[in-house]
BALOBA-1460 file (C-alpha; in Angstrom, 3 decimals):
// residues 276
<rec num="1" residu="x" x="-10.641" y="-10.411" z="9.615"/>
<rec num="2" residu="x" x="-8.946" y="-8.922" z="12.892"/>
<rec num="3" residu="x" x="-6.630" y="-6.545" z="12.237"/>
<rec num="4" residu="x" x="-4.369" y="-4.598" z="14.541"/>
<rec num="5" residu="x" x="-2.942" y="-0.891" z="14.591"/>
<rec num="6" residu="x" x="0.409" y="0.179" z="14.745"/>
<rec num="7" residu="x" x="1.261" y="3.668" z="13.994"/>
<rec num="8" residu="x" x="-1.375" y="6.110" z="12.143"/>
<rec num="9" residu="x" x="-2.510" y="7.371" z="15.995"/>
<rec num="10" residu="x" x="-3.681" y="10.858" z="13.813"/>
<rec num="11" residu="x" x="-5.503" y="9.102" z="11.088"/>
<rec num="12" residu="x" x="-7.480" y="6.653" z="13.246"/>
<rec num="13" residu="x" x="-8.307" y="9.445" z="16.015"/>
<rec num="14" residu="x" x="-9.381" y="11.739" z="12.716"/>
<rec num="15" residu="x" x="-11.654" y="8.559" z="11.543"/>
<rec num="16" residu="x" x="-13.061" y="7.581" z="14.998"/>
<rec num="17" residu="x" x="-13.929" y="11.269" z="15.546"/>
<rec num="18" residu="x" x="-16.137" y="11.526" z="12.050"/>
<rec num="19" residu="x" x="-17.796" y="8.417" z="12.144"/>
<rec num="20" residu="x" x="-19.930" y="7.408" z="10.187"/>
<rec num="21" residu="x" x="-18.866" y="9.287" z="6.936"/>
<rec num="22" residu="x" x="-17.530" y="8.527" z="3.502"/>
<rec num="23" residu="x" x="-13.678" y="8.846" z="3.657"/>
<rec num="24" residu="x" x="-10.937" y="9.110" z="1.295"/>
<rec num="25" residu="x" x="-7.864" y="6.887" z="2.337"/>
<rec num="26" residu="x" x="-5.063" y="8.449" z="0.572"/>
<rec num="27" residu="x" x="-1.129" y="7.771" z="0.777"/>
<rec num="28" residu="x" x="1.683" y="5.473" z="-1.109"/>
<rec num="29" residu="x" x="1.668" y="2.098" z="-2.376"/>
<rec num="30" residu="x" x="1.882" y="-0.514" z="0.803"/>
<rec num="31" residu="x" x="0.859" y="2.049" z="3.698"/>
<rec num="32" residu="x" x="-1.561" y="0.282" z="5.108"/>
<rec num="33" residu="x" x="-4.852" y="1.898" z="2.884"/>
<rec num="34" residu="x" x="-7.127" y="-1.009" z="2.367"/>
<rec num="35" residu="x" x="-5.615" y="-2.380" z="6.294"/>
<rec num="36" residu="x" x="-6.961" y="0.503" z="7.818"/>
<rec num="37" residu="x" x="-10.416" y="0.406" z="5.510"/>
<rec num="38" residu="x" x="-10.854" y="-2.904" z="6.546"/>
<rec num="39" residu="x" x="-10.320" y="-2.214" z="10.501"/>
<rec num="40" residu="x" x="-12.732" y="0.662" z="9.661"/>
<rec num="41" residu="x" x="-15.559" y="-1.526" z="8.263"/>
<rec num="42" residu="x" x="-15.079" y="-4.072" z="11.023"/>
<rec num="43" residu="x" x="-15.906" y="-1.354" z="14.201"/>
<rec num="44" residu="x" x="-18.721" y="0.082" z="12.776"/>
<rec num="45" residu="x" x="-20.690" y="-2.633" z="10.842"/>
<rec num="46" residu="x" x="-21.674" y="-6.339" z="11.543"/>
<rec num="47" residu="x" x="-21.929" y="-7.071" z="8.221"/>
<rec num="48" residu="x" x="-18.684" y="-6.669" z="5.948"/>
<rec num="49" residu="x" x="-18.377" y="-6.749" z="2.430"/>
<rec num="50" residu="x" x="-14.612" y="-7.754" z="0.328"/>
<rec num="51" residu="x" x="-12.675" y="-4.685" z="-0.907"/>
<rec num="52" residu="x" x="-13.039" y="-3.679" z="-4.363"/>
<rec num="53" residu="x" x="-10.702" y="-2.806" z="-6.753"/>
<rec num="54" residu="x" x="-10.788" y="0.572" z="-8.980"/>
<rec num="55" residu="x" x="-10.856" y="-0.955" z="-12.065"/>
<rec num="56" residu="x" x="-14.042" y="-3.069" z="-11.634"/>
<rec num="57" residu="x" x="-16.015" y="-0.986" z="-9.556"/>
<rec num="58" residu="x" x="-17.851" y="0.340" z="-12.429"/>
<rec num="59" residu="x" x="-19.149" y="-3.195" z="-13.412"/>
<rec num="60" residu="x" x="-20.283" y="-3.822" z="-9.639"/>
<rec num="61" residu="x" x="-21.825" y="-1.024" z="-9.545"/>
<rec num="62" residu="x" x="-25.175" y="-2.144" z="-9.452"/>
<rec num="63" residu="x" x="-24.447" y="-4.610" z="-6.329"/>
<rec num="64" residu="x" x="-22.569" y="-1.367" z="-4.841"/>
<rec num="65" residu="x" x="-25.946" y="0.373" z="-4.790"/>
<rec num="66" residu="x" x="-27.800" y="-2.874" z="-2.932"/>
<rec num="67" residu="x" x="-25.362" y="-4.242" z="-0.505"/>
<rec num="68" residu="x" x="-26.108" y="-3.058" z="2.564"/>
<rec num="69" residu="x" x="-22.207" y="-3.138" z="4.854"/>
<rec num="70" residu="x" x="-19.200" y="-0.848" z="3.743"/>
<rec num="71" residu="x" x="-18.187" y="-0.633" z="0.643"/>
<rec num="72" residu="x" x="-14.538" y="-0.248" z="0.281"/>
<rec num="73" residu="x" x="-12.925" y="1.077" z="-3.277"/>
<rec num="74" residu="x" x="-8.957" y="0.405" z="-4.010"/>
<rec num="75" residu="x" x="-7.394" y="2.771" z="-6.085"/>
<rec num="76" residu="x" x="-10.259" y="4.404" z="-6.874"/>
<rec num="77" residu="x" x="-8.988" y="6.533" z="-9.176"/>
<rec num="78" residu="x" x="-8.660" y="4.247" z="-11.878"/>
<rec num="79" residu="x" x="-12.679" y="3.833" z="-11.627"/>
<rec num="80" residu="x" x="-14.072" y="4.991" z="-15.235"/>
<rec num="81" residu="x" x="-17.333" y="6.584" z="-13.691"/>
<rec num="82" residu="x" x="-16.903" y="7.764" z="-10.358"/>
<rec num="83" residu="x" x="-19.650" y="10.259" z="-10.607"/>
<rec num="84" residu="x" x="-21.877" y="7.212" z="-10.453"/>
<rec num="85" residu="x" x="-21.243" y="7.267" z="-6.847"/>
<rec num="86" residu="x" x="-22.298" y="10.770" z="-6.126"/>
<rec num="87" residu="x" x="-25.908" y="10.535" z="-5.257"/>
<rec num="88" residu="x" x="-24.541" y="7.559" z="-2.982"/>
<rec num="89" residu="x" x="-22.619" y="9.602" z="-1.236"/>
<rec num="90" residu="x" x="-25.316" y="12.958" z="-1.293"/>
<rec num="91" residu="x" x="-28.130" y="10.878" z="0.617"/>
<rec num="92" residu="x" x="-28.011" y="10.156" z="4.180"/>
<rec num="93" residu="x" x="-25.794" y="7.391" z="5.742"/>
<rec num="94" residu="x" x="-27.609" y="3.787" z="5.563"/>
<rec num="95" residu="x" x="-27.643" y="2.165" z="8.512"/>
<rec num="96" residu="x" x="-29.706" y="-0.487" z="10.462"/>
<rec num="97" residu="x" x="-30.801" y="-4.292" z="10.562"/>
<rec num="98" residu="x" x="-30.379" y="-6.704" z="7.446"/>
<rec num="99" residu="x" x="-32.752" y="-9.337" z="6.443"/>
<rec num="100" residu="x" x="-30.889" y="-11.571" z="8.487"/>
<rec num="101" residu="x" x="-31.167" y="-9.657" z="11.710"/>
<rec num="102" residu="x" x="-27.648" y="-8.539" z="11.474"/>
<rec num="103" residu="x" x="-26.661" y="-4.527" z="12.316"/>
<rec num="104" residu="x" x="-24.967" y="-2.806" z="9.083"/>
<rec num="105" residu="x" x="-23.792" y="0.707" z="8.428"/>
<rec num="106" residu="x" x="-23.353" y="1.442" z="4.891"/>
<rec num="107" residu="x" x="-20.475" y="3.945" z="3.978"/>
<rec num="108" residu="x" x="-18.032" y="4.326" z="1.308"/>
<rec num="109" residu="x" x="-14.526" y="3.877" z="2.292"/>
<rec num="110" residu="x" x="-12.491" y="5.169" z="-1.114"/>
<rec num="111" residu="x" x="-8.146" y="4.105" z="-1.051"/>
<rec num="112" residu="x" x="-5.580" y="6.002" z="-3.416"/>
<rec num="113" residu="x" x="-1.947" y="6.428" z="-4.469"/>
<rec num="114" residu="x" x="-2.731" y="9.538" z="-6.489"/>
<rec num="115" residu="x" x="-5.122" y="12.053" z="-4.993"/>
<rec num="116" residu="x" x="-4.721" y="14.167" z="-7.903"/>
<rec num="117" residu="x" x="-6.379" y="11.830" z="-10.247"/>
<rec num="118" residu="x" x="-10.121" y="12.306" z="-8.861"/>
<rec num="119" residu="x" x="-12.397" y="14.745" z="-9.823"/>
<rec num="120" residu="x" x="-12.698" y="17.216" z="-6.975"/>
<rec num="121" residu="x" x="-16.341" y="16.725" z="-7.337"/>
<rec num="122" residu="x" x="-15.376" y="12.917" z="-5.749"/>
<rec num="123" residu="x" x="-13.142" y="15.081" z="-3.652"/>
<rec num="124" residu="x" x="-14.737" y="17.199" z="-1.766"/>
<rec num="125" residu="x" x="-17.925" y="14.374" z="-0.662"/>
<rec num="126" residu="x" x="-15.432" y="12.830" z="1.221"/>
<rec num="127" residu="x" x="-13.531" y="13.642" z="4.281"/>
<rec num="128" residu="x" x="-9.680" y="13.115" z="3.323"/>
<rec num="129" residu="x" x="-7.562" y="10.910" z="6.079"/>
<rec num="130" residu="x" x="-3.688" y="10.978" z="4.737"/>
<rec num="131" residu="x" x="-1.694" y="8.089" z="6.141"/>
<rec num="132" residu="x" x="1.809" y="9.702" z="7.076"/>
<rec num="133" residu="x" x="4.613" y="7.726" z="6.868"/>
<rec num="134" residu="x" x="5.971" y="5.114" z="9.159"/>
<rec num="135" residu="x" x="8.985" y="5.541" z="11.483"/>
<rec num="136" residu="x" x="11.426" y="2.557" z="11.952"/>
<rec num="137" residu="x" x="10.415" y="1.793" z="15.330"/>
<rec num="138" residu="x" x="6.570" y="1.341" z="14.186"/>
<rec num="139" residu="x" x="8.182" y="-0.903" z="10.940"/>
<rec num="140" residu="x" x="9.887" y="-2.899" z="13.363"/>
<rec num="141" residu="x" x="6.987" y="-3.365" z="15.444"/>
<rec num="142" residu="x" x="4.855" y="-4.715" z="12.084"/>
<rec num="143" residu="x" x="7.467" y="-7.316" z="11.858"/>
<rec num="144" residu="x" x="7.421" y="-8.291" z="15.346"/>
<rec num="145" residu="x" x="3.826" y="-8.899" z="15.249"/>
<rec num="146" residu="x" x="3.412" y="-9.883" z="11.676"/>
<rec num="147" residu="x" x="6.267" y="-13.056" z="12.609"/>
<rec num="148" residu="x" x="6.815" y="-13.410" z="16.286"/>
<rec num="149" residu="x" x="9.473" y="-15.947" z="15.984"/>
<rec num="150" residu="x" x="12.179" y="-12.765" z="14.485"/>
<rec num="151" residu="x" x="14.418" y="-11.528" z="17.367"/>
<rec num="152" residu="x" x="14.193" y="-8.005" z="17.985"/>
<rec num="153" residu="x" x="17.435" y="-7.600" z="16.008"/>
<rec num="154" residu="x" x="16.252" y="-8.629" z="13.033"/>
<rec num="155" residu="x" x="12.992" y="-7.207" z="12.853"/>
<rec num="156" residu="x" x="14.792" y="-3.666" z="13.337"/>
<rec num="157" residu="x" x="17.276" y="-4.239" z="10.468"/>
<rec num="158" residu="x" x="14.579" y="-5.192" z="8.414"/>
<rec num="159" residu="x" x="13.144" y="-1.824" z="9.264"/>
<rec num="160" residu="x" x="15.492" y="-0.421" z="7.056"/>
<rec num="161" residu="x" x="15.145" y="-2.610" z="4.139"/>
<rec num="162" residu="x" x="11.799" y="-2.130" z="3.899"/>
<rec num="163" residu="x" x="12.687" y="1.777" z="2.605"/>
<rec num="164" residu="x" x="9.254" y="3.135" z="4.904"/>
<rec num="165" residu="x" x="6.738" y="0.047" z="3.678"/>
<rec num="166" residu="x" x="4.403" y="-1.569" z="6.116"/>
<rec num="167" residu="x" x="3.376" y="-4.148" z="3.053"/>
<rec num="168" residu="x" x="7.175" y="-4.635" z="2.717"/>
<rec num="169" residu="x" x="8.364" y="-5.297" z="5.769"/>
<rec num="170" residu="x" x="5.500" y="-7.585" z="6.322"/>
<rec num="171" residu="x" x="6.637" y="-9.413" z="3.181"/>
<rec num="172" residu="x" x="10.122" y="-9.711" z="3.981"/>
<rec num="173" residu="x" x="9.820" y="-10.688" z="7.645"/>
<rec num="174" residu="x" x="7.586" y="-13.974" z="6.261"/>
<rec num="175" residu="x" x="10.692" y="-14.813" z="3.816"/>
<rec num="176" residu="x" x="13.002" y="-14.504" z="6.799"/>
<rec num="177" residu="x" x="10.770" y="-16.737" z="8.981"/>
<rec num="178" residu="x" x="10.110" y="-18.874" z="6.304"/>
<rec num="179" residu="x" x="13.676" y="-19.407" z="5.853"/>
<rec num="180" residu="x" x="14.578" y="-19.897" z="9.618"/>
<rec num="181" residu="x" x="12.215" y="-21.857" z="9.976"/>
<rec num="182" residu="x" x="12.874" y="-24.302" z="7.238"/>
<rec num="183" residu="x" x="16.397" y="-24.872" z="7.899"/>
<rec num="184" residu="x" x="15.662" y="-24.661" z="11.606"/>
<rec num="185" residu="x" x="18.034" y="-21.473" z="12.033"/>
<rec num="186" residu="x" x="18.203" y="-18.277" z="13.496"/>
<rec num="187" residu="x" x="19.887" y="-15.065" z="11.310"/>
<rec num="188" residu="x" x="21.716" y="-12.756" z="12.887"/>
<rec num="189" residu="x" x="21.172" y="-9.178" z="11.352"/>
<rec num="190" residu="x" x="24.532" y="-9.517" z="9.722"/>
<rec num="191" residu="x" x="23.418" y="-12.295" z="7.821"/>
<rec num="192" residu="x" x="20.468" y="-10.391" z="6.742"/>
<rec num="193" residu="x" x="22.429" y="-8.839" z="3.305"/>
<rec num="194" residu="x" x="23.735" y="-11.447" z="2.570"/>
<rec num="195" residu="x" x="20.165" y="-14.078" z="2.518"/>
<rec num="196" residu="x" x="18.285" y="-11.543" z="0.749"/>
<rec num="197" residu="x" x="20.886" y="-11.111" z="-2.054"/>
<rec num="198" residu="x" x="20.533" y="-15.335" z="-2.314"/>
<rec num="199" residu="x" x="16.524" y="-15.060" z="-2.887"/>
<rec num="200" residu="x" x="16.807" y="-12.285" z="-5.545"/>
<rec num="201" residu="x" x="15.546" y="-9.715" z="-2.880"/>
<rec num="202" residu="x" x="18.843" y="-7.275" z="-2.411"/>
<rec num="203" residu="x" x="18.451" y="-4.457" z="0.560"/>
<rec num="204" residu="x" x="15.114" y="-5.684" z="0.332"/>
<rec num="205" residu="x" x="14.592" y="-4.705" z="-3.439"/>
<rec num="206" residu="x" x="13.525" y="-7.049" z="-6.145"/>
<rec num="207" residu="x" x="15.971" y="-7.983" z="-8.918"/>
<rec num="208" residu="x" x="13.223" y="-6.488" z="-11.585"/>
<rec num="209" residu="x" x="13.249" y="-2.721" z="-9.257"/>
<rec num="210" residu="x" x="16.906" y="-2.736" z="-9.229"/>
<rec num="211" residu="x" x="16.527" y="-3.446" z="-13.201"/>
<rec num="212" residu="x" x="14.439" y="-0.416" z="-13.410"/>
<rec num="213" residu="x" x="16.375" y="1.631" z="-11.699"/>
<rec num="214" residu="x" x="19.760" y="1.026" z="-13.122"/>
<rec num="215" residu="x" x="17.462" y="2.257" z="-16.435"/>
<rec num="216" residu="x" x="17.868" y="5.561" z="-14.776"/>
<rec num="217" residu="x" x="20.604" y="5.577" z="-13.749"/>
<rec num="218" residu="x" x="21.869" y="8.460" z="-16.151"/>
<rec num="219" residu="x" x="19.049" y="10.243" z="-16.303"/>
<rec num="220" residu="x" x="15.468" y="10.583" z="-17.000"/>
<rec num="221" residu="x" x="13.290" y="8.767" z="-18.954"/>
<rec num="222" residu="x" x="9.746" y="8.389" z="-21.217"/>
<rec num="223" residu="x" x="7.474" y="5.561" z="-19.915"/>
<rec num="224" residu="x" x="7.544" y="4.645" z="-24.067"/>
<rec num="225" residu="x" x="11.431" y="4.492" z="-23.452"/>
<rec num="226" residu="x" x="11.436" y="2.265" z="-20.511"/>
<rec num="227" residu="x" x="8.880" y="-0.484" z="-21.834"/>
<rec num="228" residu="x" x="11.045" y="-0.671" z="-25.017"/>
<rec num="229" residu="x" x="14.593" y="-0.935" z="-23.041"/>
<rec num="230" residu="x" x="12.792" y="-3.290" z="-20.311"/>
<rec num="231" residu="x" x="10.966" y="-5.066" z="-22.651"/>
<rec num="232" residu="x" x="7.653" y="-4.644" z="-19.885"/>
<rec num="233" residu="x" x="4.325" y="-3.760" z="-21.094"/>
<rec num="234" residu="x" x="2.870" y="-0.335" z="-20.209"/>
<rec num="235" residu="x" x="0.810" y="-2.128" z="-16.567"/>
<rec num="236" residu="x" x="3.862" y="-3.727" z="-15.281"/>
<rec num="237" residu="x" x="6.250" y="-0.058" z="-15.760"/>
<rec num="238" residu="x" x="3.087" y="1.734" z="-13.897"/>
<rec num="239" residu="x" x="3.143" y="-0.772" z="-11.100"/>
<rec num="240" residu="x" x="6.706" y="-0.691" z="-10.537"/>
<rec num="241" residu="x" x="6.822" y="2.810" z="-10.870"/>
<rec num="242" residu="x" x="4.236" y="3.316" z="-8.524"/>
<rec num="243" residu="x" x="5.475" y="1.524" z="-5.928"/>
<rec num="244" residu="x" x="9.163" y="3.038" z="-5.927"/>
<rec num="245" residu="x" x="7.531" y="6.476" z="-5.746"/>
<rec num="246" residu="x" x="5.838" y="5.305" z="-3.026"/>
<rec num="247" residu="x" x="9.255" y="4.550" z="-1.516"/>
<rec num="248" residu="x" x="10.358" y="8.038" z="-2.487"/>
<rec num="249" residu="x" x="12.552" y="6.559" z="-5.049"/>
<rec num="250" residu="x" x="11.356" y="7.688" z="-8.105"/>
<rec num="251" residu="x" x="9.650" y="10.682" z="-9.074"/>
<rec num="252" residu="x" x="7.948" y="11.738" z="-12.308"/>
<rec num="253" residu="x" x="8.675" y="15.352" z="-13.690"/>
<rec num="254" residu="x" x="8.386" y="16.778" z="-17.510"/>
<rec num="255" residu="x" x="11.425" y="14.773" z="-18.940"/>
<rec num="256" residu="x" x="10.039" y="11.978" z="-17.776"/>
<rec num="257" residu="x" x="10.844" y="8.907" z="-15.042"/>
<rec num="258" residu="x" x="13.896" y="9.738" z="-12.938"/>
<rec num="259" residu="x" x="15.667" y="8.465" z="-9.588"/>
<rec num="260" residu="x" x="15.160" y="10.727" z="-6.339"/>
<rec num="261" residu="x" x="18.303" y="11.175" z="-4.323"/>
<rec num="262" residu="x" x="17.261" y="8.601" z="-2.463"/>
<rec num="263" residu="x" x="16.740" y="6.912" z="-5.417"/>
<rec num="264" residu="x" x="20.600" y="6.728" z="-6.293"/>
<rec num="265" residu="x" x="21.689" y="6.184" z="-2.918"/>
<rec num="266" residu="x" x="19.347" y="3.037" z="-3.065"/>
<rec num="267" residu="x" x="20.944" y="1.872" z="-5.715"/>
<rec num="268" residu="x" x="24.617" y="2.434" z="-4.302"/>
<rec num="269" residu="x" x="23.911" y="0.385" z="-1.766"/>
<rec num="270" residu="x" x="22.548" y="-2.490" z="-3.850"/>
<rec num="271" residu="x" x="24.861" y="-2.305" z="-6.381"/>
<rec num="272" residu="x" x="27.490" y="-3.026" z="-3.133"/>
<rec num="273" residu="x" x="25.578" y="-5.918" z="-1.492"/>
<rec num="274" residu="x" x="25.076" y="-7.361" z="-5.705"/>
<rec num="275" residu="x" x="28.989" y="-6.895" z="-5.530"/>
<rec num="276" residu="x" x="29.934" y="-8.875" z="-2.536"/>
């Protein structure tokens, strides 16, 4: 995999300057985490292992401890055991020839939404690298390179509906080129509300996040609450959930699940394009 850069100039000077050493990869859902562990892996080792995810790292675990390459954890706070990486991450940095004569480094690149979740233990083994978050110029720019065919136009406007997500913008620039491409067209930004509406994506939120929010829309609410008025199991409200905090859409306080102001104007605006 050969990835490319855009934006994060601070976090990649930070990494470039402290490597090799375990790092913590922290920011919200769709910020380019496991992108940037993966560009990591690739300029320091010659041997590269798959990302894994949180919730079976504890079951790899013993392959974890023999592969010789990165090692790069996705929400790794979800792991059960993470102190079972500690005396990984207390000895000295691996690093030299495989059994197929191929250079390796072995370090532990660890990815979260929710800092606050590890142990500081796991914490403080790890030098932190926060991914700040994306202007609309650098958005536009993902677009642009993600689907060449856009016009500039329309890769800026979809800056916007992509409320700050690299991972969203991405996604909704392949819809648009998909679309273009199969009707052999090409959108004008003005046309841009009005095709996402049609494929259940309005201002570039999905039917079932505009659900969620109109939930709470007069007020707050218990996660209990919102699987029984959703009728969504407890996984599916933490995903969703997670992912419009990480568009600073929703936050999470003592009365439970409520809309930022961002939130509501959000949903102002959909609720116009869902009116039209």
């Amino acid at each position: 995999m050969s990835v490319t850069i855009i934006g994060q100039e601070e976090a990649l000077r930070l990494i470039d300057l402290t490597s090799p050493c375990h790092l913590l990869l922290t920011g919200p859902p769709g910020i380019g985490k496991t992108y940037i562990a993966q560009w990591h892996a690739e300029n320091i080792s010659n041997v590269i292992t798959n990302p894994v995810n949180g919730s079976r790292a504890d079951e790899l675990m013993p392959g974890i401890e023999e592969a010789l390459a990165p090692i790069i954890i996705d929400e790794c706070h979800i792991m059960k055991y993470p102190e079972a990486l500690y005396p990984l991450l207390d000895t000295d940095i691996d690093a030299g020839v495989d059994e197929n004569g191929h250079d390796y480094v072995k370090i532990f690149i660890l990815a979260t939404t929710d800092e606050g979740e590890l142990p500081p233990a796991l914490r403080s083994r790890l030098q932190i690298v926060a991914l700040r978050p994306y202007t609309l110029d650098e958005l536009a720019q993902i677009a642009q390179l993600n689907e060449p065919s856009l016009s500039a136009n329309v890769t800026i406007a979809l800056s916007h509906y992509s409320k700050g997500s690299p991972r969203r913008v991405k996604r909704l620039s392949q819809i648009i080129a998909n679309i273009q491409g199969k009707y052999n067209i090409q959108l004008l930004p003005s046309q841009l509300p009005g095709t996402l509406k049609a494929i259940g994506q309005p201002n570039g939120l999905t039917l079932r996040e505009v659900e969620f929010m109109r939930t709470l829309r007069d007020g707050a609410l218990s996660k209990s609450s919102l699987m029984g008025i959703l009728g969504m199991g407890g996984d599916t409200v933490r995903m969703i959930e997670t992912d419009l905090m990480g568009l600073r859409l929703l936050k999470i306080g003592y009365r439970g699940r409520s809309l930022t102001p961002s939130g509501y104007m959000a949903l102002g605006e959909v609720e116009k394009v869902l009116r039209t």
